[in-house]
C-alpha positions in Angstrom: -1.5 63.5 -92.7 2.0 64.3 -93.3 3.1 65.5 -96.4 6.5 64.1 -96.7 5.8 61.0 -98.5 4.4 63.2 -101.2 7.8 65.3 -101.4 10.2 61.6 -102.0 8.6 61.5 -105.2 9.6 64.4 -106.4 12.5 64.4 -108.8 15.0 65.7 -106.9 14.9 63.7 -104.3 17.6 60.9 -103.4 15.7 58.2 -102.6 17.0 54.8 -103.7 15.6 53.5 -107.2 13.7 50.5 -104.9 11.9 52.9 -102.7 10.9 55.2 -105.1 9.7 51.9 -107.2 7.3 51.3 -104.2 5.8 54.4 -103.8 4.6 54.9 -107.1 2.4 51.4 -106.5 1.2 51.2 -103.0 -2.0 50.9 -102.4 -4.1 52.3 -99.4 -3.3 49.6 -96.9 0.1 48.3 -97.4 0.9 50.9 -94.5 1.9 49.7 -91.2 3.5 50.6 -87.6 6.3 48.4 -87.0 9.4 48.4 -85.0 11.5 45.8 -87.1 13.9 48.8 -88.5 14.9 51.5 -86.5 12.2 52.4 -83.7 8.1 52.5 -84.0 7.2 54.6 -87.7 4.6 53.6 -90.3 6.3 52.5 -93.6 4.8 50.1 -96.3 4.9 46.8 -95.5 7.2 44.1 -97.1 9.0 40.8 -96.7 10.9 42.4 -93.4 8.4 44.1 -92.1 6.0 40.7 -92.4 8.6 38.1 -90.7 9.8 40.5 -88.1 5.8 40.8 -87.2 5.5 40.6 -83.2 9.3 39.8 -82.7 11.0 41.8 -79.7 13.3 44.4 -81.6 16.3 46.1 -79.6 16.0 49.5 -78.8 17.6 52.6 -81.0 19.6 52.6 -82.8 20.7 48.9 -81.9 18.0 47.5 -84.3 19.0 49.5 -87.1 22.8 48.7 -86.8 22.0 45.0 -87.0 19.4 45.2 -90.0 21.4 48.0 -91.6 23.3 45.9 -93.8 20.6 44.0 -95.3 20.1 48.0 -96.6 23.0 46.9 -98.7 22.3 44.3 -101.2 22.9 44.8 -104.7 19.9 43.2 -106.2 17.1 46.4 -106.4 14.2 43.6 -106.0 15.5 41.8 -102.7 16.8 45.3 -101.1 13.4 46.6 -101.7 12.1 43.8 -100.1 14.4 44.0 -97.0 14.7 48.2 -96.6 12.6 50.5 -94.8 9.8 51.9 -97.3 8.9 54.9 -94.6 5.7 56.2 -96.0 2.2 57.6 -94.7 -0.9 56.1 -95.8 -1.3 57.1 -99.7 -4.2 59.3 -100.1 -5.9 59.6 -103.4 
């Protein structure tokens, strides 16, 4: 296991008030591989991460420049839904 999840929560951090929202409630397997972001990494899974589920993505950073925007929403709920979480699996 990594230990960089474990360091976003930390206070001094700049993560994004969505992200740091889901770390502090994900559970042990809402961890997955996918490529629907940027290229293959485990992050927590969400709306994104569930519809782009087996779809061909483009390679880097191509992907990322098309979903980048979504990145951008101003509503915290629906960018958190739409954002790369990157995260290990939570150990307790």
């Amino acid at each position: 296991m990594q230990l960089g999840t474990a360091f976003l929560r930390c206070p001094e951090t700049a993560v994004p008030p969505p992200y740091r929202a889901r770390l502090n409630v994900v559970s042990d397997d809402a961890t997955e591989v996918t490529r629907a972001f940027t290229g293959p990494a485990r992050g927590i899974r969400n709306r994104f991460v569930a519809e782009m589920a087996g779809a061909e993505a483009l390679e880097f950073p191509l992907q990322a420049s098309i979903v980048g925007p979504l990145w951008q929403v101003p509503d915290d709920h629906a960018r958190a839904e739409l954002m790369p979480v990157w995260a290990s699996r939570p150990r307790h």
